[in-house]
N, C-alpha and C positions, 0 to 999 in steps of 0.2 A: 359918670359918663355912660352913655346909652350903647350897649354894644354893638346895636346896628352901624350907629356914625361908627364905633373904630372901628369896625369891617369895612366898611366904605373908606374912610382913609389909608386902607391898606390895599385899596384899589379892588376891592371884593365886591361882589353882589350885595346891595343893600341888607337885604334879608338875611341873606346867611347865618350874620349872627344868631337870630332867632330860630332856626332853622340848626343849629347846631345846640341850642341851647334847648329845644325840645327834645332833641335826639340824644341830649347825655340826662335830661331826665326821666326820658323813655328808658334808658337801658339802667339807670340808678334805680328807677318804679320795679325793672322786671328784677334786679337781685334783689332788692326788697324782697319782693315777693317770692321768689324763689326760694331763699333763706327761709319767710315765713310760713312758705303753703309745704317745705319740705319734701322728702321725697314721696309722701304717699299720694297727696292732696294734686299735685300739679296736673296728673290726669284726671281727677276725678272734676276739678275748678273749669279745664276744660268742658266735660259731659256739662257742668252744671251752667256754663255761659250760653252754650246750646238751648239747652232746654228756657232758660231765662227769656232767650231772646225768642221762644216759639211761644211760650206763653204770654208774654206781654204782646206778641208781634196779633192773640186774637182776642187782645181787651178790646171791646169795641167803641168808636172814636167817641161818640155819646157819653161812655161811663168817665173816660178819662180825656179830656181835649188839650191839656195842657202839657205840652212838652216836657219841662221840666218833674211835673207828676211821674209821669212816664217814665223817664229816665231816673228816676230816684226808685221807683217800683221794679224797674229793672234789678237796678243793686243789691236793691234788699234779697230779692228773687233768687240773685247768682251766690251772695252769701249763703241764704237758705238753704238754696240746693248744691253748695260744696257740703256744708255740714249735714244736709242731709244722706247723698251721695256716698260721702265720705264714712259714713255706720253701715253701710250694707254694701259697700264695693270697697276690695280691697287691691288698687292698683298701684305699683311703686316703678321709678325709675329702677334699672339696673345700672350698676357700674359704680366709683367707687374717686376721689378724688377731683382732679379737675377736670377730668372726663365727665362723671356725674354734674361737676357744676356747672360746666359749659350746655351740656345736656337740660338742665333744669331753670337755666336764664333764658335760654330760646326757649322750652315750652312755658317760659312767665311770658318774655316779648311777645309770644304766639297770644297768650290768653289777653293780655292788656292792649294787643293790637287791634284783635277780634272786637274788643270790646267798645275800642275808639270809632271802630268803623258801626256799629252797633249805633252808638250816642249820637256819634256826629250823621247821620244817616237822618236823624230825627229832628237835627236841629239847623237851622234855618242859614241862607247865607251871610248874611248881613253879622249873626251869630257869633259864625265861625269864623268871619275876617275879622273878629276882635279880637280873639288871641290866637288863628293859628294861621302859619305866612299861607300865599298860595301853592307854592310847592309841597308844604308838609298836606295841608289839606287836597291835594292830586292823590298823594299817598293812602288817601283814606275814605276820599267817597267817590274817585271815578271806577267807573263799570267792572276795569280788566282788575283793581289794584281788588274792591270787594270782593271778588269772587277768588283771587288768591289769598286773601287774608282768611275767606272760608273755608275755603281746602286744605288750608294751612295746617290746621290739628289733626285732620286726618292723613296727610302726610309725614307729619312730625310722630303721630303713633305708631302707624304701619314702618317708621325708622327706628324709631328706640327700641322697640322689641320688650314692649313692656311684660309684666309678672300679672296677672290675676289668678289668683285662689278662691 
């Protein structure tokens, strides 16, 4: 059974379903990742999504025209530069329990949000109406929602009160 129609037969907005079924793999993706970037890595994954996305952002259209290039070039880029980051910066959450890991799921949601807005920014509408509803895709490429998802890490840093040595 389609989970859209049960939402709907529960008198719900069509979508919803899918709209809630992004949002528990949104947050299922950010403790993954939290778990696996750890406490050192989640700032530095941060600096490295940054810089990813200004690098790629002056490949010029010439060298690379194909969207999906692009966006795989990106990935490689954000990988590259945690692990590169991650040898010569040594940034850790503070804090200790579920404190830390509350701490360390929003700075994933932050980096994997930053990210979505990043990709889907580059790819096309028609695209995106294939697998994501209109409300989740509001969340990710209109004007006010990108420029909070950008601010976002430097909010989330100047909050945690991170440790550099």
């Amino acid at each position: 059974m389609d989970i859209n129609s049960l939402v709907s037969s529960l008198g719900l907005k069509g979508t919803l379903g899918s709209d809630v079924v992004f949002l528990i793999l949104f947050l299922l993706l950010s403790f993954v990742l939290s778990v696996g970037l750890g406490r050192q890595k989640i700032l530095v994954a941060m600096l490295g999504v940054y810089a990813s996305y200004v690098a790629v952002s002056f490949i010029p259209k010439n060298f690379v025209s194909e969207q999906n290039t692009r966006i795989l070039i990106f990935v490689a880029l954000v990988v590259a530069f945690i692990i590169f980051f991650g040898r010569i910066i040594r940034a850790s959450l503070s804090g200790s329990g579920a404190h830390y890991l509350i701490k360390s799921i929003i700075g994933s949601a932050i980096i994997i949000g930053l990210v979505l807005v990043i990709i889907f920014s580059w790819m096309g509408t028609k695209e995106l109406a294939s697998f994501v509803t209109p409300a989740t895709k509001k969340y990710f490429t209109e004007d006010l929602y990108k420029f909070l998802w950008a601010i976002a890490p430097l909010v989330y840093l100047a909050v945690v009160r991170k440790k550099i040595d």
